[in-house]
C-alpha positions in Angstrom: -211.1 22.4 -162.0 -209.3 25.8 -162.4 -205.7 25.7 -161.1 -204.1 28.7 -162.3 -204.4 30.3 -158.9 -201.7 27.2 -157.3 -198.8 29.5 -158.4 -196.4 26.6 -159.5 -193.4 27.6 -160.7 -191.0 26.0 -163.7 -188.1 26.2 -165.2 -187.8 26.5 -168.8 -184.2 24.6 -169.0 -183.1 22.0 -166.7 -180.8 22.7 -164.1 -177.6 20.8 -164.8 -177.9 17.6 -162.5 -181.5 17.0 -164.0 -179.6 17.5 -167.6 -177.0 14.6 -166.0 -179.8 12.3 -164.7 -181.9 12.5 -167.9 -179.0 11.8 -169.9 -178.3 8.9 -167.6 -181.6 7.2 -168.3 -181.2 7.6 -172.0 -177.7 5.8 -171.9 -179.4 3.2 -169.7 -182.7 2.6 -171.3 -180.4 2.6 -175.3 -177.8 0.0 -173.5 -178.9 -3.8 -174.4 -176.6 -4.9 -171.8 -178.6 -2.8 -168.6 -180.9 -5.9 -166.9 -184.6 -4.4 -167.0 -187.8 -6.3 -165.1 -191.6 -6.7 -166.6 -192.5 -6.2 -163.1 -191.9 -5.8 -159.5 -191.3 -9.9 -158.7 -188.0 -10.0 -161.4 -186.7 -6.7 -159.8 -187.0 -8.4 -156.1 -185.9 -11.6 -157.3 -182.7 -9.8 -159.1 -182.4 -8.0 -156.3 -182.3 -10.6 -153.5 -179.3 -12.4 -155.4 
């Protein structure tokens, strides 16, 4: 499949709210104390309390 006719378009550097939200998710995802769920049931369950 040959896509270099789509024309997409990227940025090299992230604007700075992408920069914030990937930042974010590293904090989150390095912090012991953030809750996280094996799979969708634990996330509705946590989230229904």
């Amino acid at each position: 499949m040959d896509i270099s006719n789509l024309n997409v378009q990227t940025d090299k550097d992230p604007n700075k709210a992408t920069e914030a939200a990937v930042e974010e998710g590293r904090r989150i995802a390095a912090d012991p104390n953030v809750p996280g769920y094996k799979d969708m049931a634990s996330l509705r369950s946590a989230l229904d309390e």
